[in-house]
C-alpha positions in Angstrom: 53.9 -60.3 -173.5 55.8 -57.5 -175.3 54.3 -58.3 -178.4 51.2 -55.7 -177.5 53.4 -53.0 -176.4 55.7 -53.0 -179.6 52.2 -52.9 -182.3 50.9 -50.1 -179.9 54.3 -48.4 -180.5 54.4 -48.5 -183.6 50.8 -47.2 -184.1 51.2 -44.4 -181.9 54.4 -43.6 -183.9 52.8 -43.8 -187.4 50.1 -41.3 -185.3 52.6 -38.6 -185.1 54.1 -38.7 -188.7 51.2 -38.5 -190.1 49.7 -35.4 -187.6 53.2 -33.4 -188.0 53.0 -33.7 -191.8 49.1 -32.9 -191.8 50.3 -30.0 -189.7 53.4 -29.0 -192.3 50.9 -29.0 -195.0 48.4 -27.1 -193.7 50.5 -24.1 -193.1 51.4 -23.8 -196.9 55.3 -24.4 -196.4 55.7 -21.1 -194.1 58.2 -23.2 -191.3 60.5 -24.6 -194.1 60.4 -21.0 -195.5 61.4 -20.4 -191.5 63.7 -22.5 -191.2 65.3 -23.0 -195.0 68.1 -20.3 -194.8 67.7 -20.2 -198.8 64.0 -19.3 -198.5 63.4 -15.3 -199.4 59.9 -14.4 -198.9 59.4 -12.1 -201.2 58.1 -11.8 -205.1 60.3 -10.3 -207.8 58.4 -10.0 -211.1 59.8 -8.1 -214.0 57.7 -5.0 -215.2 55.1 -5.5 -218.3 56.8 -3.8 -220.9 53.5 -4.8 -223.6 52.2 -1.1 -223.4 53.1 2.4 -224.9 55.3 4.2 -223.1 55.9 8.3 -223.9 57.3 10.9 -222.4 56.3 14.7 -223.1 53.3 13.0 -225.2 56.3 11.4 -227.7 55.9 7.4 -227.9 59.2 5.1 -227.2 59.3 2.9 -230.6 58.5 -0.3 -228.2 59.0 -2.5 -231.5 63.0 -1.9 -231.1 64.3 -4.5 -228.3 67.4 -1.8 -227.7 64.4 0.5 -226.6 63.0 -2.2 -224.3 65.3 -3.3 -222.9 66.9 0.1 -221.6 63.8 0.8 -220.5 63.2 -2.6 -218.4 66.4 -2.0 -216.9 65.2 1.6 -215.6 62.1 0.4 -214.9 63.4 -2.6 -212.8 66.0 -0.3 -210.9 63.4 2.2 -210.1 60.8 -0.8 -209.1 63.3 -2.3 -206.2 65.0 1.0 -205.2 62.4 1.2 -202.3 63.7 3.7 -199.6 64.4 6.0 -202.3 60.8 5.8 -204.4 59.0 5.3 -201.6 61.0 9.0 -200.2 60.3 10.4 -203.7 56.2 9.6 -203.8 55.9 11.3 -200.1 58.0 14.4 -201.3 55.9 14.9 -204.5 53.0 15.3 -202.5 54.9 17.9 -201.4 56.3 20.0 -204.1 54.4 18.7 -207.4 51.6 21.1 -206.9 53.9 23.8 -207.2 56.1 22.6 -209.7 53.1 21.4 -211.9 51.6 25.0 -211.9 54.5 26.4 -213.2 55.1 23.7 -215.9 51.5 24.3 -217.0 52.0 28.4 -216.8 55.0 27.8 -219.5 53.9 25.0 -221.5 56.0 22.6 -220.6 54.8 19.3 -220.5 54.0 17.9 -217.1 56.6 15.0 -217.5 59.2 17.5 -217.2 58.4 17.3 -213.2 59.8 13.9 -213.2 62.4 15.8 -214.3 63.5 17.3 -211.0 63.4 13.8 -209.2 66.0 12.4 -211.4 67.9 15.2 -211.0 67.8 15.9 -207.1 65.0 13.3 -205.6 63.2 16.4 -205.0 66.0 17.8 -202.7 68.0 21.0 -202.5 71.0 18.6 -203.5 74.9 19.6 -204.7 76.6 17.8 -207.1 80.1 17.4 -207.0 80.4 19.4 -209.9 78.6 22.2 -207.9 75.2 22.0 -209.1 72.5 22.9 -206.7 69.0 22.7 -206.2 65.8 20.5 -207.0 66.8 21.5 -211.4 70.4 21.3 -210.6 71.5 24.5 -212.4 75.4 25.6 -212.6 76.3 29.0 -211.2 76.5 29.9 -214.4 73.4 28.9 -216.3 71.7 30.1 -212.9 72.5 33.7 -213.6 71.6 33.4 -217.8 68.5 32.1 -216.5 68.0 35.3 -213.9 68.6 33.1 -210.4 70.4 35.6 -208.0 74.0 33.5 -207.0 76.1 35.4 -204.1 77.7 35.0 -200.9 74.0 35.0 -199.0 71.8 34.1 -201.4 70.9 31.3 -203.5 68.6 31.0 -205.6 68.7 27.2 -207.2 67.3 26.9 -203.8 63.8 29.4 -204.1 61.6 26.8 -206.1 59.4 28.8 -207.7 61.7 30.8 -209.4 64.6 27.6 -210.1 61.2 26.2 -211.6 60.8 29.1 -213.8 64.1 29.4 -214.8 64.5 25.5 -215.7 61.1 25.9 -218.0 62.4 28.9 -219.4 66.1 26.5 -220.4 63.5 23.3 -221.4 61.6 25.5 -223.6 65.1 27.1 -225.4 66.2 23.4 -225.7 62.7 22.3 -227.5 63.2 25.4 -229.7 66.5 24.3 -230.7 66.0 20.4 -231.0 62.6 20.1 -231.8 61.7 17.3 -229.5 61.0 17.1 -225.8 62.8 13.9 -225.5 65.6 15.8 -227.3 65.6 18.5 -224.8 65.7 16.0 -221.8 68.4 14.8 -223.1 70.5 18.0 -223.3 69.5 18.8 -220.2 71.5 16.1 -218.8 74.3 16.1 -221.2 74.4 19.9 -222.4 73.6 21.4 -225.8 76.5 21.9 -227.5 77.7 18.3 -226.7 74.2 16.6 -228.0 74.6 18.6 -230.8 78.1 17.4 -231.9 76.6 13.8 -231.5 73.3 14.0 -233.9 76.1 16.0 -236.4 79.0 12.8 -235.5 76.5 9.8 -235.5 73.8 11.5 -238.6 71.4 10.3 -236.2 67.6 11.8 -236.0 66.2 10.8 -232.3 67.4 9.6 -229.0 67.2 6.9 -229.3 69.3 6.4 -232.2 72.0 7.9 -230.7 75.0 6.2 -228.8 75.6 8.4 -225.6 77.6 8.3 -222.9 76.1 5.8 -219.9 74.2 8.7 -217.7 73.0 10.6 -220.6 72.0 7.1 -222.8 69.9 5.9 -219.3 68.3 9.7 -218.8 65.3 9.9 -220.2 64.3 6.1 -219.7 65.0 6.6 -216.3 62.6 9.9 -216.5 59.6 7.1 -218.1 60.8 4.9 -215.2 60.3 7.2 -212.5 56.6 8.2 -214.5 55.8 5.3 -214.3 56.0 4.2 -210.8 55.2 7.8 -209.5 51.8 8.0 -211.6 51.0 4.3 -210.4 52.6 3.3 -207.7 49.9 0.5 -206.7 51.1 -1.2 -209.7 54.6 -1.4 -208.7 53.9 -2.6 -205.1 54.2 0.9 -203.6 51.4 2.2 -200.5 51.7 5.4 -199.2 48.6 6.0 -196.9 46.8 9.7 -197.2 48.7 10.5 -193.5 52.1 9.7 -195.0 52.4 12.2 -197.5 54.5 14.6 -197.2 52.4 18.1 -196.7 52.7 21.2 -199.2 54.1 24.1 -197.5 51.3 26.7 -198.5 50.3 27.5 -194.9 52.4 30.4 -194.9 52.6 34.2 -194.0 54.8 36.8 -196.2 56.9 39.4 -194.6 58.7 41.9 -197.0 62.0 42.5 -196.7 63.6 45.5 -198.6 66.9 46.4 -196.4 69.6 44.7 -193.9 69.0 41.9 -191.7 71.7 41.6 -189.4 70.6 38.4 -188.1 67.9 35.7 -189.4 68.2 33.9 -186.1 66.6 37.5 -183.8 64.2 37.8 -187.3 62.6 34.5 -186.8 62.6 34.9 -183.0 60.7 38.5 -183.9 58.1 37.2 -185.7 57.3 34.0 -183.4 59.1 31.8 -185.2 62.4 29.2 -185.4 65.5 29.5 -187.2 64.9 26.4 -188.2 61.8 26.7 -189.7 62.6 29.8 -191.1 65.3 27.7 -193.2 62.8 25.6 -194.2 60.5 27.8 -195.8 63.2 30.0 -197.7 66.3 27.5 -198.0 67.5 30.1 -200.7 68.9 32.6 -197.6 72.2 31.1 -197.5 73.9 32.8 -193.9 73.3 33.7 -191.2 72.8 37.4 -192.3 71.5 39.8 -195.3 73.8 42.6 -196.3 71.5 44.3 -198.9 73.8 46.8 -200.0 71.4 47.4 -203.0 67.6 47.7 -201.0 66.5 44.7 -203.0 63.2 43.5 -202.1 62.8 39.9 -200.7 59.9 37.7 -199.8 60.5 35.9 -196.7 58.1 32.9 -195.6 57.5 32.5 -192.2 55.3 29.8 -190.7 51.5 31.0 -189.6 
């Protein structure tokens, strides 16, 4: 009498394998990628190096695997450093338009922009050395280049006129290197050092030379950053048209030729935040102007 029971048990059980694993199939693995604590859903793919590369319209000899592979790393760092990248694309929508203008004004090549991402992510950064600014100029080299440094104002931090002064340094380097990858490079590591390497090692490019590690990575990282900013579909990399970051061009002028004795009652005099007032001239460094010399300054204020 049990006999009927235990064959419909048994059919009803081979039932349910066979509908669970029809059901594990059809959802293409996704609940042991749930459930397997060593599943990572994600792809990592290495970048196609099987293309020219250049930077400043000079090729990377691609046929040397030292060149290729300093370049993959940079490439591959760049590629998976998402917060950062991803900050960097928004920001040039931003600031490129200026900074490419001014490039084009000095002829400089437009790479150079990439330039100022390496250097600063497109941020009024300081260094610990004491470098400041989207070029990163030294208080020093900011005043050879004409950049007013004092105790109120800075200006590493006006980018027009850091922008100016860092194509008017790029172009001095070209003149004395001959190269643009050359004068990249001494940007990083400074002149008189690069020098004294291509006279130590009797070497004729970049990349012949044995550098120290920032200054050996620089100007792949430069290509790098190209790369992804110029086509960041192909490295996995959206930003939607209402994500970017907006240019600050929506702007009224207001000249300014004595004293302030406070930037806070200024911006509040002409509708306006300190805050914001910050924002659009990050070069004012306090709270106040002294002046002593009637110098004439454009301020930006918000329309």
């Amino acid at each position: 009498m049990f006999k009927p029971l235990h064959y419909y048990t048994l059919a009803l059980a081979a039932f349910l394998s066979i509908a669970i694993f029809a059901s594990y199939s059809n959802n293409d693995g996704q609940e042991d990628r749930k459930t397997d604590p060593s599943g990572i859903p994600q792809v990592i793919k290495p970048v196609d190096l099987d293309r020219p590369f250049d930077f400043g319209g000079e090729r990377l000899p691609m046929d040397n695997f030292d060149v290729r592979e300093r370049l993959d790393r940079e490439l591959l760092v760049n590629t998976y450093w998402h917060s950062t990248t991803i900050l960097n694309i928004k920001n040039a929508y931003k600031y490129f338009p200026t900074i490419e203008r001014i490039l084009a004004e000095n002829g400089v090549p437009e790479d150079f922009k990439y330039l100022a991402v390496a250097e600063s992510s497109l941020r009024n950064e300081v260094s610990p050395a004491g470098a400041r600014g989207f070029w990163q100029f030294m208080r020093g080299a900011a005043g050879d280049y004409g950049l007013e440094v004092s105790d109120e104002v800075d200006e590493r931090y006006h980018l027009e006129k850091c922008t100016q002064a860092a194509c008017t340094f790029i172009k001095d380097l070209y003149r004395r290197f001959g190269s643009w990858t050359m004068a990249a490079a001494a940007y990083n590591v400074g002149a008189a050092r690069l020098s004294r390497e291509i006279s130590e090692q009797r070497a004729d490019t970049y990349y012949d030379l044995n550098l120290n590690a920032e200054t050996s990575r620089y100007v792949f990282r430069l290509v790098a950053i190209k790369e992804i900013m110029k086509r960041p579909h192909d490295f996995g990399f959206y930003i939607e048209k209402e994500d970017r970051y907006p240019p600050l061009d929506d702007y009224k002028t207001v000249i300014v030729d004595g004293p302030v004795g406070n930037w806070g009652d200024f911006a509040r005099e002409h509708g306006t935040s300190y805050r914001m007032l910050k924002v659009y001239n990050p070069w004012l460094t306090e709270a106040k102007l002294t002046n002593r010399s009637g110098k004439t300054y454009e301020i930006r204020l918000p329309k």
